[in-house]
MOPAC internal coordinates of N, CA, C and O (Angstrom, degrees):
PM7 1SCF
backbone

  N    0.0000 0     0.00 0     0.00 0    0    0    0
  C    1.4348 1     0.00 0     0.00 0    1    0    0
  C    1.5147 1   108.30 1     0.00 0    2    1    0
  O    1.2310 1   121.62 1   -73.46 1    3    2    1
  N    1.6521 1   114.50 1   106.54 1    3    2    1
  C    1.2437 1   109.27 1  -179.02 1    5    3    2
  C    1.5902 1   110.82 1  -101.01 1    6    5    3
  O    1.2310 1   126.84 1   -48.60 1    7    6    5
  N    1.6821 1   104.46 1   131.40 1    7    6    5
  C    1.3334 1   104.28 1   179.63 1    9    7    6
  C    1.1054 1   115.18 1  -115.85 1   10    9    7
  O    1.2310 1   117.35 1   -24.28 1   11   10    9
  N    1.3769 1   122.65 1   155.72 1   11   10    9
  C    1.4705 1   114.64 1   179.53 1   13   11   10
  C    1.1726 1   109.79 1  -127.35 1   14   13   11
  O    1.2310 1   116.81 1   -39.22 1   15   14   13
  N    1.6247 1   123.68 1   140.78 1   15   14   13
  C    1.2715 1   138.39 1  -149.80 1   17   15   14
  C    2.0400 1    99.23 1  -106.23 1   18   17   15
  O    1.2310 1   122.11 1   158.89 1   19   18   17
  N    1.5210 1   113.56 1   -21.11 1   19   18   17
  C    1.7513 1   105.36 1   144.20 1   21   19   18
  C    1.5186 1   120.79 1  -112.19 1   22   21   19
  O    1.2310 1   141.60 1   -42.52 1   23   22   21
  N    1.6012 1    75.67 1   137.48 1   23   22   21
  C    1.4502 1    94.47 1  -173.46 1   25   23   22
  C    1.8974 1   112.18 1  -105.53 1   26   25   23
  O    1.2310 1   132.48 1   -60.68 1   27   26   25
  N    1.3981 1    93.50 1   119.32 1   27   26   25
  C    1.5724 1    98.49 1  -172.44 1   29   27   26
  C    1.9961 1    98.61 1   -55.29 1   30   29   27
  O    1.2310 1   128.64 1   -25.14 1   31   30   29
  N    1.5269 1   100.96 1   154.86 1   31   30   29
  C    1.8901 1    97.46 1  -178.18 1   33   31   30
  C    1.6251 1    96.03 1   -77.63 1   34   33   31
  O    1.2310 1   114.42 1  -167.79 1   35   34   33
  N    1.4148 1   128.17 1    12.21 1   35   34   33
  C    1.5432 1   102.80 1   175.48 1   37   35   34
  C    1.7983 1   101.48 1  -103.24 1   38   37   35
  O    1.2310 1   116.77 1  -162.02 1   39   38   37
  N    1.3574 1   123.74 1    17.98 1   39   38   37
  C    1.2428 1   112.00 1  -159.97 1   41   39   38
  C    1.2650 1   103.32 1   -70.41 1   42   41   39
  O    1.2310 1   122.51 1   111.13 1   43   42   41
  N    1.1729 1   112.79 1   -68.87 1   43   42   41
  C    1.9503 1   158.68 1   148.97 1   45   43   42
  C    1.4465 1   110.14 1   -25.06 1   46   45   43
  O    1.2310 1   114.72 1   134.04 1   47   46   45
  N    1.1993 1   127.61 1   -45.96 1   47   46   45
  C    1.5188 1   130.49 1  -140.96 1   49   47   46
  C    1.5731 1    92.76 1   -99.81 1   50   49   47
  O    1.2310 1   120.79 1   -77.25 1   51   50   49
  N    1.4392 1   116.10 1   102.75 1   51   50   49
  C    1.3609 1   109.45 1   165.73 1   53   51   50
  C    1.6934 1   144.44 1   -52.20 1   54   53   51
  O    1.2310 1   137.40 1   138.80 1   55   54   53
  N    1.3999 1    83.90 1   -41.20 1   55   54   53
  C    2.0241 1   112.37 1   154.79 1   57   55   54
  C    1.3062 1    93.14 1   -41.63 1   58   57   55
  O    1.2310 1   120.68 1    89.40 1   59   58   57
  N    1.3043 1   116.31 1   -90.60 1   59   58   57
  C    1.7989 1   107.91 1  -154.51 1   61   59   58
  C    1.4110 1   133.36 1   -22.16 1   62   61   59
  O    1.2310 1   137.06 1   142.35 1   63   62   61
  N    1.8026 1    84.56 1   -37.65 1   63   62   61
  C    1.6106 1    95.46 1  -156.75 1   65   63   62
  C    2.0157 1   103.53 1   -77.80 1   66   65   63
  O    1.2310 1   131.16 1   168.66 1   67   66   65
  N    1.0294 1    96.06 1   -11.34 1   67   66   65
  C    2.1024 1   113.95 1   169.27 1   69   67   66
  C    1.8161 1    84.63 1   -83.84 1   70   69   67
  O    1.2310 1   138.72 1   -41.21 1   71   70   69
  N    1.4974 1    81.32 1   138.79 1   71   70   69
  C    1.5352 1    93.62 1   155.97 1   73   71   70
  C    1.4128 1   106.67 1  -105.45 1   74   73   71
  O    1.2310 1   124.05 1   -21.19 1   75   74   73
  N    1.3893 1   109.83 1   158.81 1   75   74   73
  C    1.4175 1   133.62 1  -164.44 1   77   75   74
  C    1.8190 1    93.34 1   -77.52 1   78   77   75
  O    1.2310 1   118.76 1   -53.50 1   79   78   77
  N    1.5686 1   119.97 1   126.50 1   79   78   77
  C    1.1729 1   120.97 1   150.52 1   81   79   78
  C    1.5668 1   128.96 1   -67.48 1   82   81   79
  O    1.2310 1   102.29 1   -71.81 1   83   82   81
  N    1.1699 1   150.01 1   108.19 1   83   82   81
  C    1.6413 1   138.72 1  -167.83 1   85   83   82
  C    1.7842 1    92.13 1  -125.06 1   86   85   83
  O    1.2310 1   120.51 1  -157.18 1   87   86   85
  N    1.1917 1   116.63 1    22.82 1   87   86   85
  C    1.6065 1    97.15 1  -176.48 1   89   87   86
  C    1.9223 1    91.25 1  -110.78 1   90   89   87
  O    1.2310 1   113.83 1  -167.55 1   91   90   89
  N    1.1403 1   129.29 1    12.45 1   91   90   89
  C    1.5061 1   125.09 1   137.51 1   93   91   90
  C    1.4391 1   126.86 1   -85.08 1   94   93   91
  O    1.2310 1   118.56 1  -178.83 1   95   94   93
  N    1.3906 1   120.36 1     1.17 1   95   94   93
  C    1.5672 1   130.66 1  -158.71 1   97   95   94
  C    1.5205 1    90.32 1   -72.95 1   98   97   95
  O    1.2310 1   116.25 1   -39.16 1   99   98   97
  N    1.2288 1   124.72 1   140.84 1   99   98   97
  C    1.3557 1   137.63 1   174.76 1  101   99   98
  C    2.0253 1    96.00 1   -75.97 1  102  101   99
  O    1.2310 1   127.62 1   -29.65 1  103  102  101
  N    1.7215 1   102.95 1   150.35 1  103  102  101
  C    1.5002 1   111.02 1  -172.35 1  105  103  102
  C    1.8634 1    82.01 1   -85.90 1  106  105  103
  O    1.2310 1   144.51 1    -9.73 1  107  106  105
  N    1.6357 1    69.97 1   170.27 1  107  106  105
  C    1.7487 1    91.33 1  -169.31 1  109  107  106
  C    1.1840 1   111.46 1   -88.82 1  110  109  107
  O    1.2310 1   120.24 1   -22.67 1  111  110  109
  N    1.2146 1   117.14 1   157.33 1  111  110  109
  C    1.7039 1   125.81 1  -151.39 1  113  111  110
  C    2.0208 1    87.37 1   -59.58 1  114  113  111
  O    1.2310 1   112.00 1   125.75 1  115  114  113
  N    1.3065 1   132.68 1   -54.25 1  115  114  113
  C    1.2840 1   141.46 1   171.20 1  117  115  114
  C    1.6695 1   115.68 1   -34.85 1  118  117  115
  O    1.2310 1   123.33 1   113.25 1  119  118  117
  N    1.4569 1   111.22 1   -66.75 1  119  118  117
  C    1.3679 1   108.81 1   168.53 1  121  119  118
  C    1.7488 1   129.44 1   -49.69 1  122  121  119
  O    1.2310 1   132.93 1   142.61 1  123  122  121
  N    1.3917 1    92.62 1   -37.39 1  123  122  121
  C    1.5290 1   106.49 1   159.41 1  125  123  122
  C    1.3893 1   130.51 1   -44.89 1  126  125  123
  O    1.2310 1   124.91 1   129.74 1  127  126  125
  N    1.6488 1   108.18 1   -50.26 1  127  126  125
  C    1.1139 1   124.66 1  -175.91 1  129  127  126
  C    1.5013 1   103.64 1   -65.09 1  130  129  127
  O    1.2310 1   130.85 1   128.35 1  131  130  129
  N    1.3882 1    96.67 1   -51.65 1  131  130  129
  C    1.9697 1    97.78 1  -156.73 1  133  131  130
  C    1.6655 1    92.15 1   -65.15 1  134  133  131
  O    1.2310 1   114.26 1   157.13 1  135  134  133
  N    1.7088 1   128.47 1   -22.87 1  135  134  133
  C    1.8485 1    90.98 1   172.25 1  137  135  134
  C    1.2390 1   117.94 1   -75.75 1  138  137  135
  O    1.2310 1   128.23 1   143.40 1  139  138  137
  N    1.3704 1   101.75 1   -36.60 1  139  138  137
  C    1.3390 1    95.16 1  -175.16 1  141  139  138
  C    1.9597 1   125.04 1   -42.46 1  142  141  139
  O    1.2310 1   125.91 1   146.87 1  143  142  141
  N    1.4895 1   106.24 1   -33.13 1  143  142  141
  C    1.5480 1   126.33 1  -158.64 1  145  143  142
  C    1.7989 1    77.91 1   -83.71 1  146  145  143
  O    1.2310 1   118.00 1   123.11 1  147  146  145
  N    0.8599 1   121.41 1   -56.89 1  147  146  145
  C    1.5565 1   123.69 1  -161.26 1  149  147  146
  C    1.7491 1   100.71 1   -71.39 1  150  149  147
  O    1.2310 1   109.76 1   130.22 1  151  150  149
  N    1.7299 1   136.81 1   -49.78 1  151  150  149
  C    0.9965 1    89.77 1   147.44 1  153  151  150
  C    1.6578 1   162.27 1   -90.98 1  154  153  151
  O    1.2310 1   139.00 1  -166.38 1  155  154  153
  N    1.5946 1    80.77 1    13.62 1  155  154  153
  C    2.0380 1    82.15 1   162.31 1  157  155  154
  C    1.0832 1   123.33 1   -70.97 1  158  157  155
  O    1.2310 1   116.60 1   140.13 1  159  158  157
  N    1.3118 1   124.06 1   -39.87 1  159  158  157
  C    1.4394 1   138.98 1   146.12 1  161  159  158
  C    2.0054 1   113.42 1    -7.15 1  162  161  159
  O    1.2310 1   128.45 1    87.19 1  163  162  161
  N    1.4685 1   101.33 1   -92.81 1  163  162  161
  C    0.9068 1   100.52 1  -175.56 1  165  163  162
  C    1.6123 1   121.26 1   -53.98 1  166  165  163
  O    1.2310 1   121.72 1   145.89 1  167  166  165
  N    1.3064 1   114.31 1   -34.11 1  167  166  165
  C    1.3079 1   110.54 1  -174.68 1  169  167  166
  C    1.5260 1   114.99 1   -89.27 1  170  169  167
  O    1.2310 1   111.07 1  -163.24 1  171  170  169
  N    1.3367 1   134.41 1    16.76 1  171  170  169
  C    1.2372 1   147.09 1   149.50 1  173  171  170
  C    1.6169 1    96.18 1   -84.21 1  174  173  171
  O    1.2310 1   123.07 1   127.16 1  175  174  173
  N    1.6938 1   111.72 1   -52.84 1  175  174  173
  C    1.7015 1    85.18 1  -156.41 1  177  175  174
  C    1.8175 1   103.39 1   -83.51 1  178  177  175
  O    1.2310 1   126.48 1  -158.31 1  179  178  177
  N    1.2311 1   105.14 1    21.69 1  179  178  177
  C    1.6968 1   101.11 1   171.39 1  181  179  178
  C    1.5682 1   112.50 1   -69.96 1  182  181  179
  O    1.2310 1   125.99 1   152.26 1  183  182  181
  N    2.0581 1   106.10 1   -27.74 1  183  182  181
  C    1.3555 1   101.77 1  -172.26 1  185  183  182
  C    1.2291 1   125.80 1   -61.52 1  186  185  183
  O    1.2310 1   122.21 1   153.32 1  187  186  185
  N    1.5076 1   113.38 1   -26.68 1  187  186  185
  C    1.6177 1   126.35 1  -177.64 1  189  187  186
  C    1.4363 1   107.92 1   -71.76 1  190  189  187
  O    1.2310 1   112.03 1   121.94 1  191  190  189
  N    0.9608 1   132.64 1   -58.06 1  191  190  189
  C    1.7641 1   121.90 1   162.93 1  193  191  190
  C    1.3363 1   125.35 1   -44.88 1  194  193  191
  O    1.2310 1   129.08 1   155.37 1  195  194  193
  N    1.4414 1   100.12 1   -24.63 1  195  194  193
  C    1.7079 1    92.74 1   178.55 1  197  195  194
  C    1.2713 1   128.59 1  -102.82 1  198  197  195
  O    1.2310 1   126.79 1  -178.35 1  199  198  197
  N    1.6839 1   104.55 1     1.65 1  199  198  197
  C    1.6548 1   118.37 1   171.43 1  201  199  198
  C    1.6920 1    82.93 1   -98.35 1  202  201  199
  O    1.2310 1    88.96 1   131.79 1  203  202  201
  N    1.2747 1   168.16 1   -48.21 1  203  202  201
  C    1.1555 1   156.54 1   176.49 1  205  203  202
  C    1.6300 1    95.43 1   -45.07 1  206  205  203
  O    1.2310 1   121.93 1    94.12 1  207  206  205
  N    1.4786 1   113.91 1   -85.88 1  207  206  205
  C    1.4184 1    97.86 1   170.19 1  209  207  206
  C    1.3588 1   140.56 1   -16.84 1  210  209  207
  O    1.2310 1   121.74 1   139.03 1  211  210  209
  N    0.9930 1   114.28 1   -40.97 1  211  210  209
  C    1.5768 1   126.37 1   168.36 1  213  211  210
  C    1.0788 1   127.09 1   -63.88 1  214  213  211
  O    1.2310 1   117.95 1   140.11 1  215  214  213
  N    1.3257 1   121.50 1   -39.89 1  215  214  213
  C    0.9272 1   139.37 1  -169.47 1  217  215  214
  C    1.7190 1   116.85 1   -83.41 1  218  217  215
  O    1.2310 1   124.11 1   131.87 1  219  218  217
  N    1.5163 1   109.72 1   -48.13 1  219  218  217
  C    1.5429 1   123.00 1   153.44 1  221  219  218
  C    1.6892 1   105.01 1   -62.44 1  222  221  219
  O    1.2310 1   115.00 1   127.39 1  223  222  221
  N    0.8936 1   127.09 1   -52.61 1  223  222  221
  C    1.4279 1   110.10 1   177.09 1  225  223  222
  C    1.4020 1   116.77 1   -43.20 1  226  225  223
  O    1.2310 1   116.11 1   134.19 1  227  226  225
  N    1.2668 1   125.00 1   -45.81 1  227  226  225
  C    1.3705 1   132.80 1  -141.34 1  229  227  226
  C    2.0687 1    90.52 1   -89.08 1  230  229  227
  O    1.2310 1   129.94 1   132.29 1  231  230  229
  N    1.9247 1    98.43 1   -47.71 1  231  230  229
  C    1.7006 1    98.39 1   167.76 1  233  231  230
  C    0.8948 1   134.07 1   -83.33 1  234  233  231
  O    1.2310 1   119.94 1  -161.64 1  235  234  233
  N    1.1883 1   117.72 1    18.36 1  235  234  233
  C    1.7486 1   125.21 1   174.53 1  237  235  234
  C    1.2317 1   117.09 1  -110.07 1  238  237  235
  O    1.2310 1   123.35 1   149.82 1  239  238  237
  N    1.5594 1   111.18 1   -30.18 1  239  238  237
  C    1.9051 1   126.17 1  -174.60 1  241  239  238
  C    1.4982 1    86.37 1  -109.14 1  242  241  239
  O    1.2310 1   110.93 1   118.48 1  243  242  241
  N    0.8790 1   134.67 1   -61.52 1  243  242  241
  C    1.3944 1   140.56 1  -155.74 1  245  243  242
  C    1.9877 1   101.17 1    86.29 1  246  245  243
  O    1.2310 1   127.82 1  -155.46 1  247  246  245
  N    0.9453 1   102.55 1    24.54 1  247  246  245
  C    1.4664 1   105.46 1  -178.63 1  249  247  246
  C    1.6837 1   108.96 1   -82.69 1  250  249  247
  O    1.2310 1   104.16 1   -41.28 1  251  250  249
  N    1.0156 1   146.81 1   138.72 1  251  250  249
  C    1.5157 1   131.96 1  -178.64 1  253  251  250
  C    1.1758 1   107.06 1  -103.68 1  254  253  251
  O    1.2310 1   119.60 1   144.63 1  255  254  253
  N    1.5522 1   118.37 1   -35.37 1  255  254  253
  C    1.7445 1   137.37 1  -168.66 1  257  255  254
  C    1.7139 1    97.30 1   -58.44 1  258  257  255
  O    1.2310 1   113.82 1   157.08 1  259  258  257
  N    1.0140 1   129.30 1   -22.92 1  259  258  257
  C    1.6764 1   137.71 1  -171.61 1  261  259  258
  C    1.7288 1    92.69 1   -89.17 1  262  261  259
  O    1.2310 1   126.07 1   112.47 1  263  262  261
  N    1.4231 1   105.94 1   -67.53 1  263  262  261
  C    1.3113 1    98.16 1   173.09 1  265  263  262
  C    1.7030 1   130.67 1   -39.62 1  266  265  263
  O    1.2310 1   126.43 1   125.68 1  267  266  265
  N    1.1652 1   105.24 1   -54.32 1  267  266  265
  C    1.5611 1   112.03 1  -172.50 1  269  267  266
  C    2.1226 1   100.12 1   -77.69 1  270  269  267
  O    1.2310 1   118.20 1   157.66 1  271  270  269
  N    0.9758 1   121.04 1   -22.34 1  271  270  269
  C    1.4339 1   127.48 1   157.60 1  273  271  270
  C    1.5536 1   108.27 1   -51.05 1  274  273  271
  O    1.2310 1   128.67 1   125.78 1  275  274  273
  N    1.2059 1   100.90 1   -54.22 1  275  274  273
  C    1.8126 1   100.16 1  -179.96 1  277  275  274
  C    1.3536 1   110.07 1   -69.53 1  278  277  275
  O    1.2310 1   118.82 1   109.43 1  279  278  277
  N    1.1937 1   119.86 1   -70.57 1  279  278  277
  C    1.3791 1   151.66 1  -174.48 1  281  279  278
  C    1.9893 1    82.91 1   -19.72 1  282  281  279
  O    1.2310 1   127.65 1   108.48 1  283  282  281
  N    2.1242 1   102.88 1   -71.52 1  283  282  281
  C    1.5961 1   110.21 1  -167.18 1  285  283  282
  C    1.4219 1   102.88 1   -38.96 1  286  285  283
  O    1.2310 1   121.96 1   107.84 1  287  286  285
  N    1.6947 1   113.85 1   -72.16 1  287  286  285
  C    1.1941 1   112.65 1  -156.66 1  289  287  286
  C    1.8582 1   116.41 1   -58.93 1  290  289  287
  O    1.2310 1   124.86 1   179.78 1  291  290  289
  N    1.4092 1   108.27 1    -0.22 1  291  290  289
  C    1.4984 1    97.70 1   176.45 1  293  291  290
  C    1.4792 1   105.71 1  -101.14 1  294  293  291
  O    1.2310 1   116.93 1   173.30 1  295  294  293
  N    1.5725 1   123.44 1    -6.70 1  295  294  293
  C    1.2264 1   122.19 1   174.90 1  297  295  294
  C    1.6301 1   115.29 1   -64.18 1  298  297  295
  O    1.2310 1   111.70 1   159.27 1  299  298  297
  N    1.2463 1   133.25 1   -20.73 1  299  298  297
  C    1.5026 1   111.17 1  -167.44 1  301  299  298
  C    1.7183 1    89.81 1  -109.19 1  302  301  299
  O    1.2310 1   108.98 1  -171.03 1  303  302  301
  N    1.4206 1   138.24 1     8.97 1  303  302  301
  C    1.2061 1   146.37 1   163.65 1  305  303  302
  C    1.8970 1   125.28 1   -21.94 1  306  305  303
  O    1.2310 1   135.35 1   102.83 1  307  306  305
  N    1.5157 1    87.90 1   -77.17 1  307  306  305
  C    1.4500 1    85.99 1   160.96 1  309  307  306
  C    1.8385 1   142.38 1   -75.71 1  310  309  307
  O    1.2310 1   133.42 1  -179.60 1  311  310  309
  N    1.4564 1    91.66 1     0.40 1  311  310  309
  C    1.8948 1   100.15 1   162.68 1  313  311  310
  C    1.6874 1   101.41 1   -91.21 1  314  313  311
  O    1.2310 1   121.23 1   168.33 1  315  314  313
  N    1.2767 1   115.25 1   -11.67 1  315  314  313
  C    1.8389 1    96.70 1  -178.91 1  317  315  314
  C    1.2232 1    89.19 1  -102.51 1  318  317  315
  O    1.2310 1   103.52 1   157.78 1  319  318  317
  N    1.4515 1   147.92 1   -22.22 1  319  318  317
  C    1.3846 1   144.19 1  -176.71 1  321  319  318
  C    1.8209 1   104.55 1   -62.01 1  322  321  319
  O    1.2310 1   140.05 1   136.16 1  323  322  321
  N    1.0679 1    78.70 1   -43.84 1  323  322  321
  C    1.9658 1    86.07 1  -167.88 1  325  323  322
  C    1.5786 1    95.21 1   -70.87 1  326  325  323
  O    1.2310 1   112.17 1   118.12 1  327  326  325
  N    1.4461 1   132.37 1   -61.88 1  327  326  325
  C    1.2495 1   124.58 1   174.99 1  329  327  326
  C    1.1187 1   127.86 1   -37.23 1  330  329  327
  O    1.2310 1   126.72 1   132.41 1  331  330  329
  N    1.6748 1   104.69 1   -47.59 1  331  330  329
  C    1.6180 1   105.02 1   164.44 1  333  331  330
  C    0.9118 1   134.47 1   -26.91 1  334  333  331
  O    1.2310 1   127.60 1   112.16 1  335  334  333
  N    1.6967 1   102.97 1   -67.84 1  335  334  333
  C    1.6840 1   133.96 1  -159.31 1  337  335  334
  C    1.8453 1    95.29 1   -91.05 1  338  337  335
  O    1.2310 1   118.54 1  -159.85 1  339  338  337
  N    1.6270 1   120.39 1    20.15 1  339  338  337
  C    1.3757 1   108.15 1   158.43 1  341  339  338
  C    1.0724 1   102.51 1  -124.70 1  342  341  339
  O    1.2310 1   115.76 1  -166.08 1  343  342  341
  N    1.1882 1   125.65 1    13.92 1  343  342  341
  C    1.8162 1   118.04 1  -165.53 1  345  343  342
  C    1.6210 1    99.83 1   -91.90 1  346  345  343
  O    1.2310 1   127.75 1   -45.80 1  347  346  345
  N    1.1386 1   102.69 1   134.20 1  347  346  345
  C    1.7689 1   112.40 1   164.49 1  349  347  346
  C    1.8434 1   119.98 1   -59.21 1  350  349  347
  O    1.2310 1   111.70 1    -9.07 1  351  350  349
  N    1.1966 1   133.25 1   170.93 1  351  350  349
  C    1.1682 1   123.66 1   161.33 1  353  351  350
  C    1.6798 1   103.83 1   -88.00 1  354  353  351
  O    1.2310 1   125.17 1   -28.18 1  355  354  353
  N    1.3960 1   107.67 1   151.82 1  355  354  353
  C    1.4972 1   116.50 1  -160.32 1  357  355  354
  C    1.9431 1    91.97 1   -70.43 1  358  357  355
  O    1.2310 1   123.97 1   -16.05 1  359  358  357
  N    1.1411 1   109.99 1   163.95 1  359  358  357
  C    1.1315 1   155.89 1  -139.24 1  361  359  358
  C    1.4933 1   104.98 1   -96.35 1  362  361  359
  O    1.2310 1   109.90 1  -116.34 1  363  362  361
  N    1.3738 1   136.57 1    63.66 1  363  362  361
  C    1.5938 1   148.39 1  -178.53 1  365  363  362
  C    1.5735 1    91.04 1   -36.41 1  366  365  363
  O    1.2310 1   125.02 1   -34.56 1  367  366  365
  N    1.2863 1   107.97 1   145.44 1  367  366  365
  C    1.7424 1   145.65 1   152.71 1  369  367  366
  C    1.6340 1   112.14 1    -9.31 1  370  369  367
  O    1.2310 1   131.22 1   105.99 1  371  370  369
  N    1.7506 1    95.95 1   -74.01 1  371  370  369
  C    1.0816 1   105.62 1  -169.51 1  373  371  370
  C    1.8605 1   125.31 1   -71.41 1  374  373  371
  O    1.2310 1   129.85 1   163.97 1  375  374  373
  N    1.7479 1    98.61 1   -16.03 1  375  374  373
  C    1.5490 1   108.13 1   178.04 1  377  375  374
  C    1.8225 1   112.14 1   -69.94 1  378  377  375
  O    1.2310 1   131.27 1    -8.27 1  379  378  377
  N    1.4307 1    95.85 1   171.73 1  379  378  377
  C    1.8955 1    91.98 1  -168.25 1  381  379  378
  C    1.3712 1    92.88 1   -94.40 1  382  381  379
  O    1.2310 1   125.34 1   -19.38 1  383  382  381
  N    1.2580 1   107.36 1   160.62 1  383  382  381
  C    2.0128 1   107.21 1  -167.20 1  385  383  382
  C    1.8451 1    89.47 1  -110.21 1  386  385  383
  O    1.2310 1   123.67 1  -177.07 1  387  386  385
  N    1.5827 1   110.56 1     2.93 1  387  386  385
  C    1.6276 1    86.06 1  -179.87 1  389  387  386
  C    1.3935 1    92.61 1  -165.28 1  390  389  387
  O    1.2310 1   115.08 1    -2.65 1  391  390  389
  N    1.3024 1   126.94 1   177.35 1  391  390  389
  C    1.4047 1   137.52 1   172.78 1  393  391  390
  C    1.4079 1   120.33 1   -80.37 1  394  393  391
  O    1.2310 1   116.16 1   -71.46 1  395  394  393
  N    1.1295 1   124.89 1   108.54 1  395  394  393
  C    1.6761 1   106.37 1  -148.10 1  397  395  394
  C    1.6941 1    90.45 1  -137.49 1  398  397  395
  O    1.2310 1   115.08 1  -143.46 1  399  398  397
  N    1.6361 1   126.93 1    36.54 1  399  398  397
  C    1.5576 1   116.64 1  -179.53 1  401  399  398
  C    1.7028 1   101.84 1   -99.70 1  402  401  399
  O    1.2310 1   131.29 1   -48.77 1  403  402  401
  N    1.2827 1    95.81 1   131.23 1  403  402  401
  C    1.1517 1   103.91 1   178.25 1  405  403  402
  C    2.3448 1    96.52 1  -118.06 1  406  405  403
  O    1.2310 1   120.47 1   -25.43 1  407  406  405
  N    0.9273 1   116.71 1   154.57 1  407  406  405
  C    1.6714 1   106.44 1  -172.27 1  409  407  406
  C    1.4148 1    88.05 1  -118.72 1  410  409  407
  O    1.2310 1   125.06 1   -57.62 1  411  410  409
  N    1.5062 1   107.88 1   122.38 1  411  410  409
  C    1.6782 1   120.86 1   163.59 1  413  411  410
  C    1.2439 1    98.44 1   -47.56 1  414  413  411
  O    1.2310 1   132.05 1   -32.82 1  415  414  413
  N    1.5509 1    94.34 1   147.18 1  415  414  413
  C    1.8226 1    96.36 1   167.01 1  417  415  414
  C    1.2814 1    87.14 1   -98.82 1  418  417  415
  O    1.2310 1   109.97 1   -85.34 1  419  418  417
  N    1.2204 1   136.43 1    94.66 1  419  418  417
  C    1.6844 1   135.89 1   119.71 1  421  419  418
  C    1.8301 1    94.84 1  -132.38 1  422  421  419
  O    1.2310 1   111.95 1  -175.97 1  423  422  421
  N    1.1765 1   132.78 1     4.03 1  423  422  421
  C    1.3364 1   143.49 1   167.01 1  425  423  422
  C    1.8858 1   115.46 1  -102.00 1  426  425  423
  O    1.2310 1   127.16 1   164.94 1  427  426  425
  N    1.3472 1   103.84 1   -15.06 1  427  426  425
  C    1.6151 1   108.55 1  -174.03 1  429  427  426
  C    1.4233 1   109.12 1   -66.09 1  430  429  427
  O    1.2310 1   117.89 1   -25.36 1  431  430  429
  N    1.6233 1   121.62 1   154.64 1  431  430  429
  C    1.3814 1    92.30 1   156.13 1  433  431  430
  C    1.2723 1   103.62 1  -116.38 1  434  433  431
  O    1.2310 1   134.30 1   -10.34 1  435  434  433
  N    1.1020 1    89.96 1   169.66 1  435  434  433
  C    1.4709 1   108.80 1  -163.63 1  437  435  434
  C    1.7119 1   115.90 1   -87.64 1  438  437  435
  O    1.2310 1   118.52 1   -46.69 1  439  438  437
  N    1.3844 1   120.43 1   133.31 1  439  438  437
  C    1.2825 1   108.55 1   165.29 1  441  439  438
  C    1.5533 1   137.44 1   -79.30 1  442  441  439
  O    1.2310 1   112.30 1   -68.33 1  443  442  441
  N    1.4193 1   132.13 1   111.67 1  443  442  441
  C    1.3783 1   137.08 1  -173.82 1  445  443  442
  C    1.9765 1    96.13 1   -38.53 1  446  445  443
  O    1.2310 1   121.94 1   -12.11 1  447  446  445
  N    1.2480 1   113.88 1   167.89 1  447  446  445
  C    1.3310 1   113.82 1  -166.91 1  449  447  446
  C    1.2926 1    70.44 1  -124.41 1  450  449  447
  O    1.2310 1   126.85 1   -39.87 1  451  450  449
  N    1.5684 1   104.44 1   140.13 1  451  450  449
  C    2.0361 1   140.57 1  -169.69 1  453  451  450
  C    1.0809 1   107.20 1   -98.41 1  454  453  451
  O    1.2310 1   112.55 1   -36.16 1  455  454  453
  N    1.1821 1   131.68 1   143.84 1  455  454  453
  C    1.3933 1   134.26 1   178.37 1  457  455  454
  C    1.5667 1   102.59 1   -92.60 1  458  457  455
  O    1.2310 1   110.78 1   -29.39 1  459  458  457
  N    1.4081 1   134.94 1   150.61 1  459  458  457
  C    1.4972 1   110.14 1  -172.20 1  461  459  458
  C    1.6680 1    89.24 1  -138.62 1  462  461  459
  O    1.2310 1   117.44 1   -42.39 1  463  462  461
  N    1.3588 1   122.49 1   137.61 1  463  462  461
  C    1.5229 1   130.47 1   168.83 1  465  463  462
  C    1.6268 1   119.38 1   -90.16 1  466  465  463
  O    1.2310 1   123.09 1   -74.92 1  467  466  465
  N    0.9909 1   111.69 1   105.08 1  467  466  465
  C    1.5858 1   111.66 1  -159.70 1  469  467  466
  C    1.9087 1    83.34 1   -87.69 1  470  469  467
  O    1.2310 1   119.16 1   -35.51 1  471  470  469
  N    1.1276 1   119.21 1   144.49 1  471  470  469
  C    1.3151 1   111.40 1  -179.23 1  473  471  470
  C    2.1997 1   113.41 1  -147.63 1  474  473  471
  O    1.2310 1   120.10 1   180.00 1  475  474  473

């Protein structure tokens, strides 16, 4: 009976023997950033194709109503770009949806009672 007097920390350790899940791990404040930047990106540079578009539309049909169709829908572009590129990723299960501390009063402290000089 061979025993051994070190003991690796996975012998014992019930944890170890689970592997760690990380494919719920929230992305890092950085990875976050770069979609967000990438899609403001794209949805700013959609406007430049679509004033070109417009513009060939308008000299090829001679139609303008196509033009100003394009032209509209690229006008509110950069207010959904910016919203985009500020929006958080939504809000997992397990996070708190509001501020909810209230402090027991057997944790409060207490205020000493002031002497006051009415004068």
């Amino acid at each position: 009976m061979a025993s051994s007097s070190h003991n690796s920390p996975r012998d014992g350790d019930e944890d170890s023997r689970n592997p760690v899940l990380i494919t719920d791990a929230a992305q890092s404040f950085d990875e976050q950033h770069r979609a967000r930047v990438r899609k403001y990106t794209i949805m700013m540079g959609i406007r430049i194709p679509a004033l070109v578009l417009a513009a060939i539309a308008y000299s090829a049909w001679g139609n303008g109503l196509i033009s100003l169709l394009i032209i509209g829908a690229s006008i509110p572009l950069p207010w959904i770009a910016v919203l985009v590129a500020n929006d958080r990723p939504p809000r997992r299960d397990d996070e708190p949806r509001r501020f909810d501390h209230r402090p027991s009063p057997a944790t409060a402290i207490e205020s000493p009672n002031h002497r006051t000089i009415d004068g």
